[in-house]
C-alpha positions in Angstrom: -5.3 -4.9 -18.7 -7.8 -6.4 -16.3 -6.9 -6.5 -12.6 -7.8 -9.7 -10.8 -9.8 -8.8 -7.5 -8.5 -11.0 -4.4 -10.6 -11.6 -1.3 -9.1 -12.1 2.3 -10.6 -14.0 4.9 -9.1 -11.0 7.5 -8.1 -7.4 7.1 -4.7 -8.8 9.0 -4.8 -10.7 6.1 -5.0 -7.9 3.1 -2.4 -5.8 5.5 0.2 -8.5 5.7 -0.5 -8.8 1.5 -0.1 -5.7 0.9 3.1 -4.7 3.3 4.7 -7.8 0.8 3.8 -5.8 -2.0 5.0 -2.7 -1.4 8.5 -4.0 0.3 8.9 -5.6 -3.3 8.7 -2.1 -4.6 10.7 -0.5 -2.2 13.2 -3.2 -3.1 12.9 -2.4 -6.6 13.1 1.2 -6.6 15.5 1.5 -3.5 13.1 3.8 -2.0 10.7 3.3 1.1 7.0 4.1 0.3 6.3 7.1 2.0 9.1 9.0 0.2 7.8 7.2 -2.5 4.1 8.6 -2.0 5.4 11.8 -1.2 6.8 12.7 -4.6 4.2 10.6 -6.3 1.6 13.0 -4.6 3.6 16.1 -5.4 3.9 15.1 -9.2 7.2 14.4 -9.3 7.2 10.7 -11.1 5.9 9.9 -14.4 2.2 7.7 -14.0 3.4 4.9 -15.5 1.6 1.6 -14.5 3.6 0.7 -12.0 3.7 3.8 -10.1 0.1 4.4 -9.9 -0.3 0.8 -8.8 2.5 1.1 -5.9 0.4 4.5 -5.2 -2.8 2.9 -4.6 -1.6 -0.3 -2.5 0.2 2.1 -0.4 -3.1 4.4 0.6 -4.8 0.9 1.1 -1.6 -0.4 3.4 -2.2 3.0 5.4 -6.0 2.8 5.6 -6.0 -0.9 6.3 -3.1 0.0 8.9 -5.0 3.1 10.4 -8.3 1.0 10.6 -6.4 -2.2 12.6 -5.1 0.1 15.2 -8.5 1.9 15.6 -9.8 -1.4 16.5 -6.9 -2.2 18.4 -7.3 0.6 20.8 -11.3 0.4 20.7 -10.7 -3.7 22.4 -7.9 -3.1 24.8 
């Protein structure tokens, strides 16, 4: 399956995209994405598509998140 690459004008932009993304998950599975991510990390759900996808937009979520506040602090 080919994955279609989306550009934001912001990286507020990407984070507010992907926070949607993983609350629909977390909707889904009735599970927040950190335990999610935890037991995903420790092996302990199967790597089915879905999974590996909710995986990878949460590490983006907490990068994207991490690098925001970095800047955040670096203006004020």
């Amino acid at each position: 399956m080919r994955k279609q690459m989306i550009e934001y004008t912001s990286p507020l932009d990407a984070l507010i995209a992907l926070t949607k993304q993983v609350n629909t998950y977390e909707i889904k599975y009735q599970m927040n994405s950190e335990d999610f991510f935890a037991q995903y990390s420790q092996g302990a759900t199967s790597d089915d598509e879905v999974f590996v996808e909710w995986a990878g937009n949460y590490q983006h979520y907490l990068a994207l998140h991490q690098d925001i506040k970095s800047k955040l602090r670096d203006v004020a």
